[in-house]
TORNUTOR-113258 format. One record per residue (C-alpha): x, y, z; residue number from 1. Coordinates in Angstrom, 1 decimal. Each point is the difference from the previous one (the first is absolute). Layout:
% TORNUTOR-113258
[atom [X, Y, Z], NUM]
...
% end
This chain:
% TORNUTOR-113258
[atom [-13.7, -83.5, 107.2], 1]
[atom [2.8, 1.3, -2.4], 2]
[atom [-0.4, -3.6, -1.9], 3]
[atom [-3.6, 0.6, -0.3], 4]
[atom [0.2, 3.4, -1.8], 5]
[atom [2.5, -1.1, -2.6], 6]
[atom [-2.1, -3.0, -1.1], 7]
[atom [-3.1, 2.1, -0.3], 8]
[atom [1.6, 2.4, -2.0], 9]
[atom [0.7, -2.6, -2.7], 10]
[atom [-2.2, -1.2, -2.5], 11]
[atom [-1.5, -3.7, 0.3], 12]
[atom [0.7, -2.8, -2.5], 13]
[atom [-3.7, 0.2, -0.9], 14]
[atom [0.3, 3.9, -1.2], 15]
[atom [3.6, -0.8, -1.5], 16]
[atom [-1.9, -2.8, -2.6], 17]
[atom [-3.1, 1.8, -1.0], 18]
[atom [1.9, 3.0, -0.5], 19]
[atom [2.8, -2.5, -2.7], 20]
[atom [-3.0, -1.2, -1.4], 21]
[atom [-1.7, 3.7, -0.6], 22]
[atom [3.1, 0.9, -1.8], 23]
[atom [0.3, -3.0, -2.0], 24]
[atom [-2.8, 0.4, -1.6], 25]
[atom [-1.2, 4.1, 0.2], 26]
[atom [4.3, 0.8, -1.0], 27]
[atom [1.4, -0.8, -2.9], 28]
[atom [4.2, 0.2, 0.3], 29]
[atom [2.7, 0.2, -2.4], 30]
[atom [2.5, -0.6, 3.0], 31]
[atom [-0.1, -2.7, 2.7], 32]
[atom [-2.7, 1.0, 2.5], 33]
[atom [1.0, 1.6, 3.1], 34]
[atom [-1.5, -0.1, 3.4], 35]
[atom [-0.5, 3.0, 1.9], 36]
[atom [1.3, 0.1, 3.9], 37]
[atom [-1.9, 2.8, 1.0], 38]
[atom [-2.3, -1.2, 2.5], 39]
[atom [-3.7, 0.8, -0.7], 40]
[atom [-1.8, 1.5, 2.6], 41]
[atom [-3.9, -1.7, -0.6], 42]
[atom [-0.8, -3.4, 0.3], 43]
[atom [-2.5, 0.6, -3.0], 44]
[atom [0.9, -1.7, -3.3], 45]
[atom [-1.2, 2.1, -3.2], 46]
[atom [-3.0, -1.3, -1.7], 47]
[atom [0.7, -1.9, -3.0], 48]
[atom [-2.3, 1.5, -2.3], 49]
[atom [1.8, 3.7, 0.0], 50]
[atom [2.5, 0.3, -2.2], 51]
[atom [2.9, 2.8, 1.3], 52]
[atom [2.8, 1.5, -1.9], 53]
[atom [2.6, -2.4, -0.8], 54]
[atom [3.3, 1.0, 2.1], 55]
[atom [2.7, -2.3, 0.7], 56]
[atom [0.4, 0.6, 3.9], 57]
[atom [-3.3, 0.4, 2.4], 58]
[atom [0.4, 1.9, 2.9], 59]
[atom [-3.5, -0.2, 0.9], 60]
[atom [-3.8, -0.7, -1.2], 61]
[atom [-2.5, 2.4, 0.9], 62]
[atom [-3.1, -1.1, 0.7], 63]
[atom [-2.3, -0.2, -3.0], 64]
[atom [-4.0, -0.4, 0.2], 65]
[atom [-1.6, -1.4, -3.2], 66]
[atom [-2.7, 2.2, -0.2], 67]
[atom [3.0, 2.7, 0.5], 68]
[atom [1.3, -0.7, -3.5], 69]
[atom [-0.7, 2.4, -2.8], 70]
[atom [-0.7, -1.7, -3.0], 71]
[atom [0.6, 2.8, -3.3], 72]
[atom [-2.9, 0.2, -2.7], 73]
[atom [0.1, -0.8, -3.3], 74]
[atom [0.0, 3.2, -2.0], 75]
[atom [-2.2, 0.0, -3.6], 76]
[atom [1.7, 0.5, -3.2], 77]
[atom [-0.7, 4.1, 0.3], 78]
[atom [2.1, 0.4, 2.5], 79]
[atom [3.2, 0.5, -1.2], 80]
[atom [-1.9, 2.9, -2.4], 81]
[atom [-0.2, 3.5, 0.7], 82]
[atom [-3.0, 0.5, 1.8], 83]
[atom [-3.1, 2.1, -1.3], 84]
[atom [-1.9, 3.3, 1.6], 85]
[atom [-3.1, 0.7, -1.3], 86]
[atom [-2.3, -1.0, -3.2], 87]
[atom [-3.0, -1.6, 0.0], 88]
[atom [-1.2, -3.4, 1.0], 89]
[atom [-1.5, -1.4, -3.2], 90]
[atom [-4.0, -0.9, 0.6], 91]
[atom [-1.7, -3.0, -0.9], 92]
[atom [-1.7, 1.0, -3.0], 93]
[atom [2.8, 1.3, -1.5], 94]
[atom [1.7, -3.2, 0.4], 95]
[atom [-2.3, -1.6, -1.3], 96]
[atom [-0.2, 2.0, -3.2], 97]
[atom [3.8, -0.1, -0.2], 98]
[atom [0.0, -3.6, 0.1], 99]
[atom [-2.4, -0.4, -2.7], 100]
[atom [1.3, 2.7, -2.4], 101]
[atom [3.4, -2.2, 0.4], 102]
[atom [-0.7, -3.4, 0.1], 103]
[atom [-4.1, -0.3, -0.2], 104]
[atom [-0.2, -1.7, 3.4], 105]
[atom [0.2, 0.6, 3.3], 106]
[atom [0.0, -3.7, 1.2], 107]
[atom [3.6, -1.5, -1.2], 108]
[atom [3.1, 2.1, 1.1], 109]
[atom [2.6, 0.3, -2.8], 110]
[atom [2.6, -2.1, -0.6], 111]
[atom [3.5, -0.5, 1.7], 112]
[atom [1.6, 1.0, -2.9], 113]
[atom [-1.9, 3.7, 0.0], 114]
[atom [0.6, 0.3, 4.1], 115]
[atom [3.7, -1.1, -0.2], 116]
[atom [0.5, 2.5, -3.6], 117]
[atom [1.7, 3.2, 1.4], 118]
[atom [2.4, 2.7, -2.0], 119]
[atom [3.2, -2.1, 1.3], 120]
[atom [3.1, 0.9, -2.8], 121]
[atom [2.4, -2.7, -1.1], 122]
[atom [3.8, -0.4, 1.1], 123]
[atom [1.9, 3.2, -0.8], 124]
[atom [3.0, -2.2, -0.6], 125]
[atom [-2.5, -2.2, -2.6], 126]
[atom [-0.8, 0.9, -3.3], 127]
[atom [-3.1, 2.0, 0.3], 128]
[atom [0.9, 2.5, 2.8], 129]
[atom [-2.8, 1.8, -1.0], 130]
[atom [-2.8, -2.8, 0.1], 131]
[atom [-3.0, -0.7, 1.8], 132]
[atom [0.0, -3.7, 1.2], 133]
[atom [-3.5, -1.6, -1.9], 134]
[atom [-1.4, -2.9, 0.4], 135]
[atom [-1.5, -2.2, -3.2], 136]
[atom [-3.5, 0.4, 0.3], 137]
[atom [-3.1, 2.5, 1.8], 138]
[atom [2.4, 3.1, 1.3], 139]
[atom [3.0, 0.2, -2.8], 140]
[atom [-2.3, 1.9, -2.7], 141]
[atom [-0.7, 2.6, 2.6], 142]
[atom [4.0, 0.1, 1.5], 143]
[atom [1.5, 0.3, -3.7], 144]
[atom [-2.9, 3.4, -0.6], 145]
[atom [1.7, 1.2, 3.3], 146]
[atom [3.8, -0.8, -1.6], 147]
[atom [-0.6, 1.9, -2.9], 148]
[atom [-0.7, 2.9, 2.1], 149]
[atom [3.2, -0.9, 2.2], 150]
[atom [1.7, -0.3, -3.7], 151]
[atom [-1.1, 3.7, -0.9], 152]
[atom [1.0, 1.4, 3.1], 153]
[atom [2.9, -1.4, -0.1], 154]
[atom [1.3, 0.9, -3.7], 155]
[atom [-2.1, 2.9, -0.8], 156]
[atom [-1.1, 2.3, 2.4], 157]
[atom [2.1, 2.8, 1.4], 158]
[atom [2.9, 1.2, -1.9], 159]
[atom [1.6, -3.0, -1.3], 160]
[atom [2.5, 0.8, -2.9], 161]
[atom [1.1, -2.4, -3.1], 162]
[atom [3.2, -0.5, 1.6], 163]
[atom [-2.0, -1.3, 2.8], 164]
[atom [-2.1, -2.4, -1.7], 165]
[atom [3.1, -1.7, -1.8], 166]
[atom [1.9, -0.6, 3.4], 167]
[atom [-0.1, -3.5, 0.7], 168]
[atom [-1.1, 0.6, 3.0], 169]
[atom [-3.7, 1.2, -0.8], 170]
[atom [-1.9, -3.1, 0.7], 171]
[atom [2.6, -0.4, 3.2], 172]
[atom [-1.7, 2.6, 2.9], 173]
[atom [0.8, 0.0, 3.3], 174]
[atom [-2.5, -1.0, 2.9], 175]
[atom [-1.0, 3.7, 0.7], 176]
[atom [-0.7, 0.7, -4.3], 177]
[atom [-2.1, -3.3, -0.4], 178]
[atom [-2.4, 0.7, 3.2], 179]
[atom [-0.2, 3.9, -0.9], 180]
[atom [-0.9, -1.3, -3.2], 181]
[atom [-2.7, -2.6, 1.8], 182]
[atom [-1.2, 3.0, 1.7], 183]
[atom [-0.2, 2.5, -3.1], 184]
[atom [-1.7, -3.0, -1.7], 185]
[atom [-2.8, -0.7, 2.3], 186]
[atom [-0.9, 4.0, 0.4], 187]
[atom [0.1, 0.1, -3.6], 188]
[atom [-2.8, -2.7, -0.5], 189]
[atom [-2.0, 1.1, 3.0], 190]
[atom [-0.8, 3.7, -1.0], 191]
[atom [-0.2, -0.8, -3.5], 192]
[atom [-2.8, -2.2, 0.9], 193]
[atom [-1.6, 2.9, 2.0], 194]
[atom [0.7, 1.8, -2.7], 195]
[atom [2.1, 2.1, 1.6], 196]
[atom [-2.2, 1.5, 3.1], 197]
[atom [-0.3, -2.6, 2.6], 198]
[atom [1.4, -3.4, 1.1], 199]
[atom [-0.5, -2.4, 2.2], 200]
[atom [2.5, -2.7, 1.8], 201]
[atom [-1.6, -2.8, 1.8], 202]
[atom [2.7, -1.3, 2.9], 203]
[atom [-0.1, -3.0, 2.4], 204]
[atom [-0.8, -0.2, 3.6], 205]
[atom [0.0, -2.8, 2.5], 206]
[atom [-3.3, 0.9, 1.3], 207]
[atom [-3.3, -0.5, -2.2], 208]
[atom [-1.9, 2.4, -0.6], 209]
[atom [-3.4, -1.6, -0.3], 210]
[atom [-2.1, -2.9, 1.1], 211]
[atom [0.5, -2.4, -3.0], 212]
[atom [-3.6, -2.4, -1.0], 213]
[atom [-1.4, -2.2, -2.4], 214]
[atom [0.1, 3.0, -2.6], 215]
[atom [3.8, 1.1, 0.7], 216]
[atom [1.8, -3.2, 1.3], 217]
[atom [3.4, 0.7, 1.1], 218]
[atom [3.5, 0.1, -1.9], 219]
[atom [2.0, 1.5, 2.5], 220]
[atom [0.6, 2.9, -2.6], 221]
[atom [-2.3, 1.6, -0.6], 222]
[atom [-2.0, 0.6, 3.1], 223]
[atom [2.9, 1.6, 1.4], 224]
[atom [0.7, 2.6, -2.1], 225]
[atom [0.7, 3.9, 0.7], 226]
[atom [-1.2, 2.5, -2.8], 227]
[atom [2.4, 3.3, -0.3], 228]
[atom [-1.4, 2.5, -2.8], 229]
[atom [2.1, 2.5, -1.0], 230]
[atom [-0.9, 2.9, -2.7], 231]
[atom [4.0, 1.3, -0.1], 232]
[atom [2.4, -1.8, -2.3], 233]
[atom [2.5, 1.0, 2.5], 234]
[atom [-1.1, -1.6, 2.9], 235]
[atom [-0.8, -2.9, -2.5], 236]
[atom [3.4, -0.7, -0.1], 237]
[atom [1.5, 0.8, 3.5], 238]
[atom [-2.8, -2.6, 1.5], 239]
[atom [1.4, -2.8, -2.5], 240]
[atom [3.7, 0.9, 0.5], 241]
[atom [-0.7, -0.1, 3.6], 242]
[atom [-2.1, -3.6, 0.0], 243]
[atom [1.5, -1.1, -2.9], 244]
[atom [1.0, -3.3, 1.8], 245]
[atom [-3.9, -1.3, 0.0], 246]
[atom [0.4, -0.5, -3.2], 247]
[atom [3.1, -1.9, -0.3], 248]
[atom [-0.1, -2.2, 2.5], 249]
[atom [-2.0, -3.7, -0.5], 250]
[atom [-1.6, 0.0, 3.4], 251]
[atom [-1.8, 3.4, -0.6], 252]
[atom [-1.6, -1.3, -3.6], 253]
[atom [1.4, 3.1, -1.6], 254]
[atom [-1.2, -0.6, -3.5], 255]
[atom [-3.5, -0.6, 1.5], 256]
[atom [0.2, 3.4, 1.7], 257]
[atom [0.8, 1.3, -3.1], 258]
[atom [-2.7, -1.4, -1.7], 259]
[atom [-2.3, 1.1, 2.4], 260]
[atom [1.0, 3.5, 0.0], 261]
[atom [-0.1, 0.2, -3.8], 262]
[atom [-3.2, -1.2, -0.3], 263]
[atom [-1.4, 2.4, 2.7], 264]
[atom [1.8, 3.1, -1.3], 265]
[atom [-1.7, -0.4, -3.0], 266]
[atom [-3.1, -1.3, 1.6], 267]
[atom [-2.0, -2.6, -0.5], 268]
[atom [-3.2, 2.3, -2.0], 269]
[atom [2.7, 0.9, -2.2], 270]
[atom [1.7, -3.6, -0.9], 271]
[atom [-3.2, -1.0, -0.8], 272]
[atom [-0.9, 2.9, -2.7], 273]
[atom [3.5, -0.7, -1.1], 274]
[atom [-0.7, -3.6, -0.8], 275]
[atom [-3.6, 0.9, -1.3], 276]
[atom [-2.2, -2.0, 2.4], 277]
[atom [-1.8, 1.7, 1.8], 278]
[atom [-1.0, -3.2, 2.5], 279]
[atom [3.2, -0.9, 2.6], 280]
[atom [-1.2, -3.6, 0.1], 281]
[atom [1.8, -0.5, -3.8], 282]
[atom [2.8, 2.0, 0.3], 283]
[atom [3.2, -0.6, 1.7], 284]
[atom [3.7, 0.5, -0.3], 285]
[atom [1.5, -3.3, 0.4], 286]
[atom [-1.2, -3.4, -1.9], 287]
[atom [-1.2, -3.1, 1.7], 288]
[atom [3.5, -1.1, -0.1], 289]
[atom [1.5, 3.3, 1.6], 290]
[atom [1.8, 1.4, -2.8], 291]
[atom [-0.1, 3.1, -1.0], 292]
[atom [-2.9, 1.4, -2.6], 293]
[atom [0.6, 2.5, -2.4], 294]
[atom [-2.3, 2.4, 2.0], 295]
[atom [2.5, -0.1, 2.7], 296]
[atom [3.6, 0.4, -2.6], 297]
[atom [-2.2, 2.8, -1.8], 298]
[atom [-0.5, 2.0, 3.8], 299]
[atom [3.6, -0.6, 1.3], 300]
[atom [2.0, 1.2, -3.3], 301]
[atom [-3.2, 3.1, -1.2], 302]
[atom [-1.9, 0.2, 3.2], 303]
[atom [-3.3, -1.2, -1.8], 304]
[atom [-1.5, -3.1, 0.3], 305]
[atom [-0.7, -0.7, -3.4], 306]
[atom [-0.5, -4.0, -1.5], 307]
[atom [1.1, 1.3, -3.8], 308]
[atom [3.2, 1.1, -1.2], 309]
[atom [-0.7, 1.0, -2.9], 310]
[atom [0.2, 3.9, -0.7], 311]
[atom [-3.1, 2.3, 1.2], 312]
[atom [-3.6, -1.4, -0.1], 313]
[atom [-1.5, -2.9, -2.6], 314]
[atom [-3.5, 1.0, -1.5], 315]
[atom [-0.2, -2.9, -2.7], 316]
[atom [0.4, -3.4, 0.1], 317]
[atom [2.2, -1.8, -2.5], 318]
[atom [-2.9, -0.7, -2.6], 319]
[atom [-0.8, 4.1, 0.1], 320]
[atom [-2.9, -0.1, 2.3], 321]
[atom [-0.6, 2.6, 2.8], 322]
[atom [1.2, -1.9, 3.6], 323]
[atom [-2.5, 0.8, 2.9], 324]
[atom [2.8, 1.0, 2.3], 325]
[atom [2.7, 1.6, -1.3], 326]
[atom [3.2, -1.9, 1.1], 327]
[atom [2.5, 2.6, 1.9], 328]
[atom [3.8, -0.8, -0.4], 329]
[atom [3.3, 2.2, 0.6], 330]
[atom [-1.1, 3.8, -0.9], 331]
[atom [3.4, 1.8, 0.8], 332]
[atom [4.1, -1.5, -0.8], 333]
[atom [0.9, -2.0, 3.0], 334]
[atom [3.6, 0.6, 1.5], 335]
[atom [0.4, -3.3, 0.4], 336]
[atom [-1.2, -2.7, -3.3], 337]
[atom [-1.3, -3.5, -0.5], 338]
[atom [0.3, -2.5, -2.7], 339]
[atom [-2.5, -2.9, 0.3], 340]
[atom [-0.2, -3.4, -1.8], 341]
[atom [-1.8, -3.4, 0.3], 342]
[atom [0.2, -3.1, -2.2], 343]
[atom [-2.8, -1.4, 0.7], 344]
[atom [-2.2, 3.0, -1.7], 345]
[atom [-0.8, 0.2, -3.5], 346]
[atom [2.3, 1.9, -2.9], 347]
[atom [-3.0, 2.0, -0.6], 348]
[atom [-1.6, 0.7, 3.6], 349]
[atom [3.0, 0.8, 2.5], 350]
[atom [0.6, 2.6, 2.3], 351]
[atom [0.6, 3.5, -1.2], 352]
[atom [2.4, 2.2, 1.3], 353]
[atom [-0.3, 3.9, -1.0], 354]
[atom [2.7, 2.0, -0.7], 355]
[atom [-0.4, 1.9, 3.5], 356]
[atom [1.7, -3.1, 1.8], 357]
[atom [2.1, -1.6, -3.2], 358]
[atom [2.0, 3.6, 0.4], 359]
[atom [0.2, 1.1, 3.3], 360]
[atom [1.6, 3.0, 1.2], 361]
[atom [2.8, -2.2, 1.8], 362]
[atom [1.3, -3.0, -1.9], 363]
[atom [-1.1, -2.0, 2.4], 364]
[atom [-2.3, -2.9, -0.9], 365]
[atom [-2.3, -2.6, 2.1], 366]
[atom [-0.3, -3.2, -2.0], 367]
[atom [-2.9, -3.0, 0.5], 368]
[atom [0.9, -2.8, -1.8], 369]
[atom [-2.4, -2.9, 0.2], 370]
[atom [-1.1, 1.5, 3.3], 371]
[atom [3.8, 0.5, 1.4], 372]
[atom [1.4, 3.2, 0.8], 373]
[atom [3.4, 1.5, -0.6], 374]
[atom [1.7, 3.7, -0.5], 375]
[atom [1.4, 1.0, -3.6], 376]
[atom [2.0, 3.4, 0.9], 377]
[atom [3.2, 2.0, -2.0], 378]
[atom [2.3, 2.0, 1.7], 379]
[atom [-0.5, 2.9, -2.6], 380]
[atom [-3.2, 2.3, 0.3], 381]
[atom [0.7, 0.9, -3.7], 382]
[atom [-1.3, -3.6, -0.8], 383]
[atom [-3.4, 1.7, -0.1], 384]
[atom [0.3, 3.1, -1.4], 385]
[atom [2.5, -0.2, -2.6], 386]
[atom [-0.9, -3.1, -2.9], 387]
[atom [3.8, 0.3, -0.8], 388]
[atom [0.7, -2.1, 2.7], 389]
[atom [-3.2, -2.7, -0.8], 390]
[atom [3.1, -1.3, -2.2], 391]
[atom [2.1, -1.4, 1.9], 392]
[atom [-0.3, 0.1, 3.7], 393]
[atom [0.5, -2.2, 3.5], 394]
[atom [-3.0, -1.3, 1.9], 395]
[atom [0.5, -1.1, 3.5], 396]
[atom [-2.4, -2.9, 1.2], 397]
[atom [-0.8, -0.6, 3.9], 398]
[atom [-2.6, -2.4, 1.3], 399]
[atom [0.8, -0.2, 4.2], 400]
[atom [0.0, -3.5, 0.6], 401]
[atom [3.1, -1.9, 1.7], 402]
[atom [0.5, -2.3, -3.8], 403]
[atom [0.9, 3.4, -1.5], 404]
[atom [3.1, -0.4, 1.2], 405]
[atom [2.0, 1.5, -3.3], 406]
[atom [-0.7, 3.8, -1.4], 407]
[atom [-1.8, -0.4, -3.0], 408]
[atom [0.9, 3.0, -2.9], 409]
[atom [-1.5, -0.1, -3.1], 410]
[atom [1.1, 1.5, -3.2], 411]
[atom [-2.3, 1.0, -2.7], 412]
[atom [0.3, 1.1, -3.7], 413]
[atom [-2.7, 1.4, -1.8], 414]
[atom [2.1, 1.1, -3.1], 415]
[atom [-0.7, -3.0, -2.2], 416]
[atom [-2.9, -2.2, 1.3], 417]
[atom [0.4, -3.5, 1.0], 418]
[atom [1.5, -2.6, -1.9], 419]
[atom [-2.7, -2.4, -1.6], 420]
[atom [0.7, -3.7, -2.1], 421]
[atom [-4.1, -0.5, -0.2], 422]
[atom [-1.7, -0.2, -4.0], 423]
[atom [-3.4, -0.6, 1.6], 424]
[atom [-2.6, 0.8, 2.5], 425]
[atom [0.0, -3.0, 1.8], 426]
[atom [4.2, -0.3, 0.3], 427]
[atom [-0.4, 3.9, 1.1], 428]
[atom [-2.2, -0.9, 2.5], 429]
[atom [1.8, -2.9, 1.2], 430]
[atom [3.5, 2.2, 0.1], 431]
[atom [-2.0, 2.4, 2.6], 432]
[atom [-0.9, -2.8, 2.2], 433]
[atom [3.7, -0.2, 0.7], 434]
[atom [0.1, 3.3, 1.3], 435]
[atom [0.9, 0.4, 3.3], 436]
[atom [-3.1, 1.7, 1.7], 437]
[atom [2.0, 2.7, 1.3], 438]
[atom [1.1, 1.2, -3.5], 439]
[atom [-3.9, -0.7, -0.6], 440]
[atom [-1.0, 3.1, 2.2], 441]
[atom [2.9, 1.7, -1.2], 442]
[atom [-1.3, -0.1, -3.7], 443]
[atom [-3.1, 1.5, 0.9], 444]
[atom [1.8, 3.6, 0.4], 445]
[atom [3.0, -0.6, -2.4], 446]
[atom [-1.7, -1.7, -2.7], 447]
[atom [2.8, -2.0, -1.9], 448]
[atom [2.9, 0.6, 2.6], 449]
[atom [2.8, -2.8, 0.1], 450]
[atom [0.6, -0.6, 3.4], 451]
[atom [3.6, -1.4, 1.5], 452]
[atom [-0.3, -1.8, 3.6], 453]
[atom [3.9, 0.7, 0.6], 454]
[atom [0.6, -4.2, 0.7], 455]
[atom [-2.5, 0.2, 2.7], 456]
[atom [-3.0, -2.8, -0.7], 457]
[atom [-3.3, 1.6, -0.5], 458]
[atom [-2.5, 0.5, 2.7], 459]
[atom [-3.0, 1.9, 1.2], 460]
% end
């Protein structure tokens, strides 16, 4: 009887080789594998398709049912955000509306380059610590009109002394300056565009809010947004401290959001008296190729939709006679400025600029060249307001994409005009087609200016 017990107490050969081939192939070892001598105590081998935690000695395999086995869900990219209480799930016709105002359709989604464009900052141990990443088409135009505001809050707003400005560290913040700058920024724009008694921030939930149709077809934006109005500038700005990150991250299409809460806090009745058509159907603020119009530049940097930036309203035509429809530009300075050129208009037909963006409050310029954005800004506020320092000064020039990999600091002298070896009209003309495009722009405020690239090739 005794010789009974013992040799039921051991394990047979068949256990001994299923469980040396389980943990050949479920174990991985960095030492030679070892072979328990505990004796298990069920005749049950564990089921091949359950993985267990790796261990290097087993003293025994509970029993595990397949259907037992508790498989974790995939969590969507909002997860990992704070999550939201309250607002107000958006309704179909003001998707709809929102949608058209933006792009002019509600059938194709936008692009992946406006769903993966978010507020994301460069490398603080790069060059441009204080950069939004950009991308080179559709979404840069309206990340660089946010970066000037980033810029101003940065340099210029609360008490920031000379000896401050000329620290070599001014364009160097830390994390916690740049994204209370981001926030500052983004309340700035909002409640200007409401002009300064209500706002609205449009935020993304995983659950739609709507049944889409053949009228709103699906984007998986836009149909899940959360309205939150608020008439406090206050409150304004503790909500996007506090959900700052749906803006940042990629996954929650922050620029988007942005653009959608912009365009709602000034609402769409508004745009459209802004941009002088009365009719939604012709009127949008992006361009069949997603970039940026100058309806949309002209509401992020004054909070007015205007297509003109020329100073106040145009009555007459170029010939003298009387327009039907006056054409509304910029009626008040901008903090922030633009300078615009194109080669392919005409010497005696291009763009104006007025005066109320050409000299901003800040010196802080958005440039469109040829349809590409960049930043022009100075470190000095006096750039602006004294014309002492037009003279000689220091213009810094940011553009966000990853090929902008060197600062770029330009100095200008206005004192004696540039140098010239044409005797004719036409050798004039062809000396201007060899200037960069860049210096182009920059001619149209600083007529005459000689412009030095400090060794670094010109660029736009």
């Amino acid at each position: 009887m005794a010789g009974v017990e013992t040799e039921s107490e051991l394990p047979t050969e068949d256990q001994l080789r299923q469980l040396l081939k389980f943990m050949e192939h479920e174990t991985k070892f960095t030492e030679p594998k070892k072979i328990s001598k505990s004796t298990p105590q069920d005749n049950h081998s564990p089921p091949a398709a359950v993985k267990r935690v790796q261990t290097f000695y087993v003293d025994k395999w509970p029993n595990v049912k397949q259907d037992q086995v508790v498989v974790e869900k995939s969590h969507s990219a909002l997860s990992r955000l704070k999550p939201l209480i309250g607002g107000t799930p958006i309704t179909i016709e003001t998707a709809i509306a929102l949608r058209h105002i933006v792009t002019g359709t509600t059938v194709h989604p936008l692009s992946s380059d406006w769903k993966k464009a978010g507020m994301l900052f460069h490398n603080q141990q790069g060059p441009f610590p204080y950069g939004l990443q950009t991308l080179k088409n559709g979404p840069r135009g309206l990340i660089l009109c946010i970066q000037a505001f980033v810029i101003k809050h940065l340099l210029f707003m609360g008490d920031k002394t000379t000896e401050f400005l000329l620290d070599q560290n001014v364009l160097e913040p830390s994390n916690w300056e740049r994204r209370e700058a981001l926030v500052g920024a983004i309340v700035e724009i909002l409640w200007k565009a409401g002009d300064g008694r209500r706002c609205c921030v449009t935020l993304l939930q995983d659950v739609d809010c709507f049944q889409t149709n053949h009228q709103c077809r699906a984007d998986g934006i836009t149909e899940k947004l959360h309205v939150f109005e608020f008439s406090q500038r206050e409150d304004l700005a503790i909500f996007i401290k506090r959900y700052i990150n749906y803006f940042e991250f990629e996954s929650s299409h922050g620029l988007i959001l942005f653009l959608y809460s912009l365009t709602l806090t000034r609402s769409i009745p508004r745009i459209l008296e802004d941009m002088g058509h009365p009719d939604e159907r012709h009127s949008k603020l992006l361009t069949d190729m997603e970039e940026c119009t100058l309806a949309l530049v002209s509401l992020v940097l004054t909070g007015r939709a205007t297509r003109y930036l020329h100073n106040g309203d145009l009555v007459y035509a170029r010939d003298g006679l009387v327009l039907s429809q006056p054409l509304v530009g910029i009626r008040q300075r901008s903090d922030i400025g633009m300078l615009f050129w194109n080669k392919g208009e005409d010497t005696d037909n291009r763009t104006q600029v007025g005066s109320m963006l050409k000299t901003p409050k800040y010196p802080i310029w958005l440039t469109c060249i040829n349809n590409q954005y960049g930043l022009l800004f100075s470190i000095f506020a006096d750039l602006v307001s004294d014309w002492r320092m037009e003279h000689r000064f220091q213009l810094n020039y940011y553009n966000g994409l990853a090929s902008h990999t060197r600062a770029t600091k330009l100095n200008l002298d206005t004192r004696f005009g540039r140098q010239s070896t044409a005797r004719t009209a036409l050798q004039r003309h062809e000396e201007e087609k060899k200037i960069p495009v860049l210096e182009q722009c920059i001619l149209t405020k600083w007529y005459g200016a000689e412009v030095d690239w400090n060794a670094t090739l010109p660029h736009i």
